[in-house]
Residue, then its C-alpha position, 0 to 999 in steps of 0.5 A: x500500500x502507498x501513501x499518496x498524502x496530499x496527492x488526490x486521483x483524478x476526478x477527485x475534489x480538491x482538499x480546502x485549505x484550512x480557514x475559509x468555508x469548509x466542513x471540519x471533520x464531521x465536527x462542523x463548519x467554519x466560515x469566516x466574514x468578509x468584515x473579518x477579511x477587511x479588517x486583517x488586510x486593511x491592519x496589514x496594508x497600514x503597517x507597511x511602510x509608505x503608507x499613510x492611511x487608506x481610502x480615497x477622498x471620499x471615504x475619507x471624507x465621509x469616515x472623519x464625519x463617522x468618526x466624530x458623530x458619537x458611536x460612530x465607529x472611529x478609526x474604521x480599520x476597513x476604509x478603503x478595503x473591499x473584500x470578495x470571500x469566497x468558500x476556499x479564495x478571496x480577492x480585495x481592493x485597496x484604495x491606498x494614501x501614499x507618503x511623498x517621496x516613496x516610490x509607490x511601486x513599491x509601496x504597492x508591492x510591499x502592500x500586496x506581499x503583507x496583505x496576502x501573507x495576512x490573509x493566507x495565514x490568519x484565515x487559510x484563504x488563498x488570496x487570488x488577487x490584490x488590486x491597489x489604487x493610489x487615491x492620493x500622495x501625503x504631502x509633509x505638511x499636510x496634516x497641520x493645515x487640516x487640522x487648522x482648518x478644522x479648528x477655524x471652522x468649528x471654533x476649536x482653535x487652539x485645542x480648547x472647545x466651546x461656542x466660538x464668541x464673536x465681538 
């Protein structure tokens, strides 16, 4: 008798990888969000270096609202992440906000590499495709003049908080 371990015949269904959406020896089944997805890609994507946020400038815009409503989920960890999960694949989008100065085709390399190795290990998916568009470079400054505006127009100069009195 031989062993064919991982080897299947011919006509023969392949095995799922571990994680995913599969039978787990008569035991169960396990299935996994596209929202659980989203959140170990968009973790793995913000780690790597040259990236500064993720989202274009609408998701940014309507999540720095989100996140000053009360309840409103700050920090959303999936802006910029659309997912598609399949039973044994997945495949995801990235909007990505690149740091000036880095060479975004690297960026993006790096980006792709840490998303694929996330995804693959945490949840056993095999990761058939990573599509990143960058939506925008971060220039040095950039934050600074934001907040300032911000503070202006909501009366909030300066850090202190209160109705702005006008003379």
């Amino acid at each position: 008798m031989t062993d064919t371990g991982n080897v299947r015949s011919p006509g023969s269904p392949p095995q799922p990888p571990p994680g995913g959406s599969r039978p787990d020896a008569g035991q169960g089944k396990t299935t996994v969000a596209d929202g659980v997805v989203a959140k170990i890609a968009g973790r793995a994507a913000r780690e790597v270096a040259g990236v500064h946020t993720l989202g274009g400038g609408m998701s940014r815009a309507l999540g720095a609202v989100r996140d000053r409503v009360p309840g409103g989920g700050g920090g959303d960890v999936t802006r910029g992440v659309k997912v598609e999960v399949g039973e044994r694949q997945a495949a995801l989008d990235l909007e990505v906000v690149a740091e000036y100065g880095v060479p975004i085709p690297e960026v993006a390399k790096d980006v792709r590499a840490s998303v694929v190795e996330a995804v693959e290990r945490l949840v056993g998916l095999e990761v058939v495709e990573v599509n990143i568009a960058v939506k925008d470079v971060h220039l040095p400054g950039e934050d600074d003049e934001e907040d300032e505006d911000e503070g202006r127009e909501s009366g909030t100069a300066g850090g202190t908080t209160g109705p702005r009195r006008v003379a």
